[in-house]
FITOR-776839 format. One record per residue (C-alpha): residue in three letters; x, y, z. Coordinates in steps of 0.02 Angstrom, whole numbers, plus 50000, padded with zeros to 5 digits. Example, Ala and Ser with C-alpha at 12.3 -4.5 7.8 and 13.67 -1.06 7.14 Angstrom:
// residues 2
ATOM, Ala, 50615, 49775, 50390
ATOM, Ser, 50684, 49947, 50357
//
This chain:
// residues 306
ATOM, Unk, 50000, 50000, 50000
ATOM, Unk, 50148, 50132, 50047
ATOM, Unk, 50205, 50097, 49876
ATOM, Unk, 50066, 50151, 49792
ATOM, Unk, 50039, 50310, 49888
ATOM, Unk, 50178, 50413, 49815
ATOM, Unk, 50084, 50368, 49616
ATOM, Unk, 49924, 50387, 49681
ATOM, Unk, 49986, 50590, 49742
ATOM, Unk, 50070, 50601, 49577
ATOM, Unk, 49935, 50562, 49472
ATOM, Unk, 49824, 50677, 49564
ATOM, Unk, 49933, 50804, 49556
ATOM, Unk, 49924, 50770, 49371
ATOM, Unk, 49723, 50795, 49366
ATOM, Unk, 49764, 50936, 49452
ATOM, Unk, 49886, 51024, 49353
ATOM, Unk, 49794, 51003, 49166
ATOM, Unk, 49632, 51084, 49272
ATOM, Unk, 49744, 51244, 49324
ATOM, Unk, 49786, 51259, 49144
ATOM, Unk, 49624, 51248, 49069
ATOM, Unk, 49567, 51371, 49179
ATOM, Unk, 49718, 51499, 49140
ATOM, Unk, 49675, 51482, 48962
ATOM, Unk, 49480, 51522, 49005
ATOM, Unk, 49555, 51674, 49097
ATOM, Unk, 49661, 51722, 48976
ATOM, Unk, 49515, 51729, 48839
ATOM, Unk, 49417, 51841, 48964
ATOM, Unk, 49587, 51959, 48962
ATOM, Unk, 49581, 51976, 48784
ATOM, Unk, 49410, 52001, 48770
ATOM, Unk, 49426, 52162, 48898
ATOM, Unk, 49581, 52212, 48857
ATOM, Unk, 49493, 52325, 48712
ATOM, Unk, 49428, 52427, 48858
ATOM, Unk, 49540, 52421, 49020
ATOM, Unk, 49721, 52448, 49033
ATOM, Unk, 49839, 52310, 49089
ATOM, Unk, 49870, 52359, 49253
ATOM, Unk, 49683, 52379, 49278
ATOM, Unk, 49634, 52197, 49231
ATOM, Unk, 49768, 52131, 49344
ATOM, Unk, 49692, 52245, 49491
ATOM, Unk, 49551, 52155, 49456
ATOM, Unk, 49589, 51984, 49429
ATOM, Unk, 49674, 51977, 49597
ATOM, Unk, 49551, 52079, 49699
ATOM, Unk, 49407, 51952, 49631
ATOM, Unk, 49522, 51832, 49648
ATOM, Unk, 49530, 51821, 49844
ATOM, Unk, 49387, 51764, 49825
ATOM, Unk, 49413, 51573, 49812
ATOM, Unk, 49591, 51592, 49902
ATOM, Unk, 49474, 51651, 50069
ATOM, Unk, 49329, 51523, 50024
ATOM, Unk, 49458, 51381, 49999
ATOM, Unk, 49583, 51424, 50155
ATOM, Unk, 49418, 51451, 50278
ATOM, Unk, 49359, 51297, 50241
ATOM, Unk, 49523, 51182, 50251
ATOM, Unk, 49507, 51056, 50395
ATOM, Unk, 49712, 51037, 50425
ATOM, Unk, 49699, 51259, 50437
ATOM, Unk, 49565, 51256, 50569
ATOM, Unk, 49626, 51119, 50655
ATOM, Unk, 49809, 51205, 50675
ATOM, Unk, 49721, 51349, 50760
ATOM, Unk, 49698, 51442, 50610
ATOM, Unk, 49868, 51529, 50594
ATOM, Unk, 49862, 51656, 50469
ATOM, Unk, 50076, 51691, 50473
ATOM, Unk, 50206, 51577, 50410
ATOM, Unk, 50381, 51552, 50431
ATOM, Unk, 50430, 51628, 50266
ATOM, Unk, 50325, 51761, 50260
ATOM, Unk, 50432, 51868, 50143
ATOM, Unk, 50452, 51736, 50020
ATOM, Unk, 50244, 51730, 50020
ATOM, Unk, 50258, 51899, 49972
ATOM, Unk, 50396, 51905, 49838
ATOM, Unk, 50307, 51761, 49739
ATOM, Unk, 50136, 51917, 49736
ATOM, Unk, 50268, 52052, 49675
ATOM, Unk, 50334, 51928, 49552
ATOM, Unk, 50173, 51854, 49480
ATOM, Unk, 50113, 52029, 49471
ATOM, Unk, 50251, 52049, 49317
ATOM, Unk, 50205, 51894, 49264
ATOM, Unk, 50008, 51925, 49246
ATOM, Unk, 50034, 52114, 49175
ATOM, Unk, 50161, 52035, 49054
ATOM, Unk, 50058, 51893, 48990
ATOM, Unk, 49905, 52016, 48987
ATOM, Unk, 49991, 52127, 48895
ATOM, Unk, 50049, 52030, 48774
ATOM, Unk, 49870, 51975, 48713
ATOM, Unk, 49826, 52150, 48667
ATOM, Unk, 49968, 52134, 48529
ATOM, Unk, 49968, 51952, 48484
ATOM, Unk, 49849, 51786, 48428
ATOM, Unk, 49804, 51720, 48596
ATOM, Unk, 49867, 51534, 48534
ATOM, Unk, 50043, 51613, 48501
ATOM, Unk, 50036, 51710, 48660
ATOM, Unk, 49996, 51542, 48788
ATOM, Unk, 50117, 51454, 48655
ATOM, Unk, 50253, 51562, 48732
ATOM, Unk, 50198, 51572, 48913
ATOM, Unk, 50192, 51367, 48901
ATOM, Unk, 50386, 51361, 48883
ATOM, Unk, 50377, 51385, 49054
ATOM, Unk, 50403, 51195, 49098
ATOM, Unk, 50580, 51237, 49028
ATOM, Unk, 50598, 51366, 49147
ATOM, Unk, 50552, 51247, 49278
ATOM, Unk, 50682, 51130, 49247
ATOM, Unk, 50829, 51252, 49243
ATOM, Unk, 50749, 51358, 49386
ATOM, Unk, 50760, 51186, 49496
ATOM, Unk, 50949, 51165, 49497
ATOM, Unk, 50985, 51339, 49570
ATOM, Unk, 50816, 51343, 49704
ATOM, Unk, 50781, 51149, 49747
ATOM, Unk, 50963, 51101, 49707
ATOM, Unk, 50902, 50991, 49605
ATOM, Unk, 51029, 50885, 49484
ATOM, Unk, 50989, 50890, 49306
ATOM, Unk, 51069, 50804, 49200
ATOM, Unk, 51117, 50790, 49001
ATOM, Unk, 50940, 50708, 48959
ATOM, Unk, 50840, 50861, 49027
ATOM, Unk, 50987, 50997, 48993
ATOM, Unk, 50947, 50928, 48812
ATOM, Unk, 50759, 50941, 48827
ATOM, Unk, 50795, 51114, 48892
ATOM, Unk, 50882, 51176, 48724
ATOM, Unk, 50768, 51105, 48616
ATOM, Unk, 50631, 51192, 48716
ATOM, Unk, 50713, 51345, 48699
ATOM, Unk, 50752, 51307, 48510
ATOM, Unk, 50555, 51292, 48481
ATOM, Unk, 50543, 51477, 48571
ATOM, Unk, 50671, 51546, 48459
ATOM, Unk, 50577, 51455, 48309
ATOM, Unk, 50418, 51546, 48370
ATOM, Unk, 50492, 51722, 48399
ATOM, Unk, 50582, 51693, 48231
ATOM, Unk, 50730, 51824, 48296
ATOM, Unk, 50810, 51832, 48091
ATOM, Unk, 50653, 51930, 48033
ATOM, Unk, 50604, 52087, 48028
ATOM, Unk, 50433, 52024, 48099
ATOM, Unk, 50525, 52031, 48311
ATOM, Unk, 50473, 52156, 48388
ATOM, Unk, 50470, 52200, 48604
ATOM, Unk, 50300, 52130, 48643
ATOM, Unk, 50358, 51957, 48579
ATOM, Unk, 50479, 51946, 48754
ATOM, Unk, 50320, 51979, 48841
ATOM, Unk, 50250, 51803, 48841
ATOM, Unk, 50422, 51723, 48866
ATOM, Unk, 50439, 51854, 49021
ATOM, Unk, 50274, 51794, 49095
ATOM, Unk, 50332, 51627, 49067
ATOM, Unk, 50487, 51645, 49187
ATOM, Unk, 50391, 51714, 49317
ATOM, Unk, 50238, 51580, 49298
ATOM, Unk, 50403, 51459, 49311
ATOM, Unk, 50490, 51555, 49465
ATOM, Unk, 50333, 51553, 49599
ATOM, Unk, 50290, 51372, 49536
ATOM, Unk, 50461, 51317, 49597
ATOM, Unk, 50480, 51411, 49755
ATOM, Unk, 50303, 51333, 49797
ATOM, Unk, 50386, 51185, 49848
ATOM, Unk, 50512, 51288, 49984
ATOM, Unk, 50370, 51322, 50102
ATOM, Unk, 50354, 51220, 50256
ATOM, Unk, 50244, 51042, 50209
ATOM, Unk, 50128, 51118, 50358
ATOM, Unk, 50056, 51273, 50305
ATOM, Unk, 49911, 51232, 50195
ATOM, Unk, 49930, 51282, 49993
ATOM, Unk, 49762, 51407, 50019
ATOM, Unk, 49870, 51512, 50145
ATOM, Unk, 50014, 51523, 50025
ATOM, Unk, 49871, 51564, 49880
ATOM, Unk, 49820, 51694, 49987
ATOM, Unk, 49971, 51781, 50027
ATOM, Unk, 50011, 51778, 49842
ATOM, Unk, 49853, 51876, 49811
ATOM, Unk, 49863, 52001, 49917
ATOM, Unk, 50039, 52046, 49869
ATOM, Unk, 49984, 52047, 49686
ATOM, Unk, 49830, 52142, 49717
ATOM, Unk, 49965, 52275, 49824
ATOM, Unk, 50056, 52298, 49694
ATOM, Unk, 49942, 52315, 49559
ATOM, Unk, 49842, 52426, 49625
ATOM, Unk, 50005, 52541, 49660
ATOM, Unk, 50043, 52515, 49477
ATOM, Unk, 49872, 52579, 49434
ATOM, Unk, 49897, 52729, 49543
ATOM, Unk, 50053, 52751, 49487
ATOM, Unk, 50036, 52751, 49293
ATOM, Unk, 49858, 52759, 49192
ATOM, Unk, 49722, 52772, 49336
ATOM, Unk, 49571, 52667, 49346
ATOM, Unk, 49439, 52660, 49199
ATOM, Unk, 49221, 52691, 49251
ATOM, Unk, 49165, 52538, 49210
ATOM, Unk, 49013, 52589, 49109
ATOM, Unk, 48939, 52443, 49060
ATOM, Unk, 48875, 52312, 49181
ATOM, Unk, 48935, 52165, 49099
ATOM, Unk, 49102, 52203, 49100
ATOM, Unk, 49075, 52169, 49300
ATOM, Unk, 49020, 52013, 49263
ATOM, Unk, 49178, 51954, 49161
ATOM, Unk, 49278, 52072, 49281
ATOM, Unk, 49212, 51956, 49413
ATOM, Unk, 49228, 51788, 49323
ATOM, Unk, 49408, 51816, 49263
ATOM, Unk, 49453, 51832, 49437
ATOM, Unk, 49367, 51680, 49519
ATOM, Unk, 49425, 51587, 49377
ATOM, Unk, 49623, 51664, 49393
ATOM, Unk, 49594, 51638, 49567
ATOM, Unk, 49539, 51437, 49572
ATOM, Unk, 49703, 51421, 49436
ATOM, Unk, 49826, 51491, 49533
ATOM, Unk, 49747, 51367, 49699
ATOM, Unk, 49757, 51227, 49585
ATOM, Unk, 49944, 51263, 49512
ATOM, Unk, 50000, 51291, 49706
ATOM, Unk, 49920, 51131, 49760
ATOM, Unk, 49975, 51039, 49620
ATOM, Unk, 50170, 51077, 49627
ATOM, Unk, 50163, 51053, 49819
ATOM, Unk, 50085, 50861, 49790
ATOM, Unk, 50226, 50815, 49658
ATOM, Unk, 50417, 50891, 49593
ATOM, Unk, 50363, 51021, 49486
ATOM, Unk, 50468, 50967, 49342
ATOM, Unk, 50406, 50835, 49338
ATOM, Unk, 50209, 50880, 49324
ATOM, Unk, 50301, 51031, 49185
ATOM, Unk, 50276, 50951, 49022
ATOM, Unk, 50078, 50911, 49088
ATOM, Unk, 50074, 51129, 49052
ATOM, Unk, 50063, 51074, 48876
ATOM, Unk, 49888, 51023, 48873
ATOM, Unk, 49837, 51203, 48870
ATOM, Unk, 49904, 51241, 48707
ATOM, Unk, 49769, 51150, 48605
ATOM, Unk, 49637, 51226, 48724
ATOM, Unk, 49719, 51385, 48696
ATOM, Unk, 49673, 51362, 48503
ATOM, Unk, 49514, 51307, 48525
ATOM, Unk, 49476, 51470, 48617
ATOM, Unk, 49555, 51559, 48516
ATOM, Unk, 49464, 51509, 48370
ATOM, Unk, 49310, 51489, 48444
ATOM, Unk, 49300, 51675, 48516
ATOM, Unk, 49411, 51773, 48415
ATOM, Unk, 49430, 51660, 48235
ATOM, Unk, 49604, 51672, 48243
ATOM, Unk, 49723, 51511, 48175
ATOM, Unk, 49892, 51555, 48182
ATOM, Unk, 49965, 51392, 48120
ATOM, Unk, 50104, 51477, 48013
ATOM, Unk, 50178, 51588, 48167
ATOM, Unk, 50181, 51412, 48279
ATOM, Unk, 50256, 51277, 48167
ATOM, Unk, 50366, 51210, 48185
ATOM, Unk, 50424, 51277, 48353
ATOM, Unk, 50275, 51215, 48451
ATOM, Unk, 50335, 51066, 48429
ATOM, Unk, 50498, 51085, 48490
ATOM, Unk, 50440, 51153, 48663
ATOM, Unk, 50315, 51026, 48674
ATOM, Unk, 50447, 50890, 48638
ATOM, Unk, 50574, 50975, 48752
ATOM, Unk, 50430, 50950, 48885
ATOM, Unk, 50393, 50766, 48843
ATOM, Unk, 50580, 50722, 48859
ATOM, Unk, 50584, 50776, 49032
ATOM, Unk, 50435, 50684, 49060
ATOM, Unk, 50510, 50536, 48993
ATOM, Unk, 50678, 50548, 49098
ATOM, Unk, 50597, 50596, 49243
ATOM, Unk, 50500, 50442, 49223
ATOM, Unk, 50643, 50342, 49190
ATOM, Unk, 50712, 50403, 49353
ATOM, Unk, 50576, 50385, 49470
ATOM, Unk, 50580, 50172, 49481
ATOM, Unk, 50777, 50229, 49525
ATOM, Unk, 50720, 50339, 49664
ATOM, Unk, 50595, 50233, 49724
ATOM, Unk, 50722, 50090, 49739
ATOM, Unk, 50849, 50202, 49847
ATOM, Unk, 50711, 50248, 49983
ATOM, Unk, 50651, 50052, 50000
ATOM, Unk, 50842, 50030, 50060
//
């Protein structure tokens, strides 16, 4: 039965993972549609203010959080925080990067984030990679290049913007798994919030000012972006807490045909010639980290049973 347990978590996490991408991609959409209207730094007020939400529904009703007393600081407080400043850059980047570009080509690029993962392990987790995955790493990063297409006169700034979004996306996935096993993943989703919706809203301030929201429907999808963004970023906490985030990576990849069915669906857009053949050279970059990581876990399994 112990045996079993440590699949059982993995493929959970698994179920877990492709659900926080769909629902990205359904937020995303909703960006895209209001982007017309709102700046950047507006719809990421937004998305996290609605989105605390689901992070307060989800942490007050967690049995292990009430039955710890309800604690509401942890240990590493300031690294809570830092992972809200950086996923602020990494929502206004992505969102900003759909005003200019299809919305397939734009979650194309913020998917090569699994190859972040991997190379953001070694330095955070101290993780050993090794030539398999360093491999799958540059021939991720080939399929980016292949995408951006650098040799044309077609690259321009707001290209970086998905790849930026990816990084970040990448960097609070993998500090996720530094937090102490006992603080529950809705306290951590909360605290990443907060700090986003901080410094958003300081952005805002800062920059363009907030837009009268004339029309009531734009409430509604106001609203619904952030539940949605909200329930994603649970679910992408949760998941790379229950498994090693590189290995649930390459898992990411499922939203890139959801991403074009979206995208085609709501805005008729097929950009086939701006994502072949690089997509799938990230997407096999992902898969061969799958596959090693695979590979390695009967290994791993083998050492602990000694």
């Amino acid at each position: 039965m112990k045996s079993n347990s440590p699949s059982r978590s993995f493929y959970g996490a698994v179920l877990v993972i492709i659900l926080a991408i769909v629902l990205y991609d359904v937020m995303g959409a909703i960006v895209k549609h209001l982007s017309e209207r709102y700046s950047t730094q507006e719809l990421t007020v937004f998305r996290n203010l609605f989105g605390l939400v689901p992070a307060v529904a989800i942490l007050f009703t967690s049995r292990s959080w009430i039955e710890a007393g309800r604690p509401i600081v942890v240990r590493q407080w300031r690294l809570a925080i830092g992972r809200g400043c950086i996923g602020v850059l990494a929502q206004m980047s992505f969102y900003l990067s759909l005003i200019y570009m299809d919305f397939a080509t734009a979650s194309t690029l913020v998917f090569a984030g699994p190859l972040f993962i991997t190379a953001l392990s070694v330095p955070i987790l101290r993780h050993q990679i090794g030539l398999w995955r360093w491999a799958a790493v540059i021939i991720g990063f080939v399929g980016v290049m292949a995408v951006l297409r650098p040799d044309t006169a077609s690259l321009t700034w707001y290209l970086l913007l998905p790849v930026c979004a990816a990084l970040g996306y990448a960097t609070t996935a993998v500090t996720s798994k530094l937090f102490d096993v006992s603080v529950p993943s809705a306290l951590i989703n909360l605290y990443y919030t907060t700090a986003a919706l901080l410094g958003s809203t300081i952005l805002v301030i800062a920059t363009s000012g907030f837009t009268t929201i004339a029309v009531a429907m734009d409430w509604m999808w106001l609203g619904c972006m952030g539940l949605v963004g909200g329930l994603a970023a649970f679910c992408m906490t949760t998941a790379n807490r229950m498994a090693d985030p590189s290995s649930l990576s390459p898992f990411q990849y499922f939203g890139i045909p959801s991403s074009f069915i979206l995208g085609w669906i709501f805005f008729s857009e097929t950009p086939f010639d701006d994502l072949i053949p690089g997509v799938f050279l990230i997407v096999g970059g992902g898969l061969l980290i799958f596959w090693r990581e695979q590979k390695q876990r009967p290994a791993d399994r083998r050492k602990d049973s000694r």
